[in-house]
C-alpha positions as CSV (number, residue, x, y, z in Angstrom):
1,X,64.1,-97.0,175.2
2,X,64.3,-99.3,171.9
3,X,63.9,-95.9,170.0
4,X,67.2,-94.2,171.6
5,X,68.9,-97.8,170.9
6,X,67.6,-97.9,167.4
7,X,68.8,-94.3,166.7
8,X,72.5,-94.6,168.3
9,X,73.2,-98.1,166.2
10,X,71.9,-95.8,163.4
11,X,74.2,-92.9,164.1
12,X,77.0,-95.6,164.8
13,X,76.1,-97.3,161.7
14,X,76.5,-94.1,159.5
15,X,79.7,-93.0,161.4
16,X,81.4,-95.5,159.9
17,X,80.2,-95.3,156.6
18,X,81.5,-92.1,156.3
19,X,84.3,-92.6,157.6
20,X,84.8,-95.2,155.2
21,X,84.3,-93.3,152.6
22,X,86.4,-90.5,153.6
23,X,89.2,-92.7,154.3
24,X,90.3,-92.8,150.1
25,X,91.7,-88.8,149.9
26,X,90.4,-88.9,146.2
27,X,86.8,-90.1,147.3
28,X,87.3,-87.6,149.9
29,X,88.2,-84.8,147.5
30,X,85.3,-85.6,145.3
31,X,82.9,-85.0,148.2
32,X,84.3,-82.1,148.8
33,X,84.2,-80.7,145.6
34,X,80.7,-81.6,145.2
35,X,79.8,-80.0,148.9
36,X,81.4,-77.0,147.4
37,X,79.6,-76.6,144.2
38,X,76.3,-77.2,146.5
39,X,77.0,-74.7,148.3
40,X,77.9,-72.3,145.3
41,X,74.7,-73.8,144.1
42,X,72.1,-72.8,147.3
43,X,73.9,-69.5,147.0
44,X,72.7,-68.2,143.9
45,X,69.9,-70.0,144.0
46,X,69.4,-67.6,146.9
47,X,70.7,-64.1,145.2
48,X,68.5,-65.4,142.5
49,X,65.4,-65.7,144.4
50,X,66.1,-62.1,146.5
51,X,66.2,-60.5,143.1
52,X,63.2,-62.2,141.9
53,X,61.4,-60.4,144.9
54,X,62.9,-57.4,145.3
55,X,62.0,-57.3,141.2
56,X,58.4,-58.2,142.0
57,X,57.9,-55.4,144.8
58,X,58.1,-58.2,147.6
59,X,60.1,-58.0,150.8
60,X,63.1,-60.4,151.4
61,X,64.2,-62.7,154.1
62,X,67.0,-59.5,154.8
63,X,64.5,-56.9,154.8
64,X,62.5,-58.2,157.4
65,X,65.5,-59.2,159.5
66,X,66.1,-55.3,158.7
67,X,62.8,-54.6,160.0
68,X,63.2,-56.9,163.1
69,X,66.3,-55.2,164.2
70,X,65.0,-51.7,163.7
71,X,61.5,-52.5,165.8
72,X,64.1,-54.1,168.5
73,X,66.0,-50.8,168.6
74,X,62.6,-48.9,168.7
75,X,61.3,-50.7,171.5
76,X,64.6,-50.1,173.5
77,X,64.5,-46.5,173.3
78,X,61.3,-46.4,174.2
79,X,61.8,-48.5,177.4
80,X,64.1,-46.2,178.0
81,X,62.4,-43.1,177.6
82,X,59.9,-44.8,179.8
83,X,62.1,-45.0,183.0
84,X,63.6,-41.4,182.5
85,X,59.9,-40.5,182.5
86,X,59.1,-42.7,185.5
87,X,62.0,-41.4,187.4
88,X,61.1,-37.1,186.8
């Protein structure tokens, strides 16, 4: 139980440090800014990667999500074809 009461002070604790400082709209705007150009950041850090292994003749986090969806859909039909079978 000391764990849980160490880790809600904590959370508590860091509440209110944000909230602090988020409370001066500059400092707020600052942090925003900067969350921003992280994101832009991550983002073509991602493109970049995609292209580096599409470019190298490696399959991408999309193409097996690609893959994923299209074996889902596969297996589908072919539970389905199943029962029409079942049922003749």
């Amino acid at each position: 139980m000391a764990m849980e009461d160490l880790k809600s002070k904590t959370v508590g604790m860091l509440g209110k440090a944000v909230e602090r400082m988020l409370s001066d709209e500059r400092r707020a705007a600052k942090v925003a800014k900067a969350v921003g150009a992280m994101q832009k950041g991550k983002e073509k850090l991602d493109r970049a990667q995609e292209n580096l292994l599409k470019n190298l003749g490696v399959a991408s986090r999309a193409d097996y999500k690609d893959v994923g969806k299209r074996i889902g859909a596969i297996k589908r039909r072919v539970r389905h074809l199943a029962e029409k079978l079942e049922r003749q």
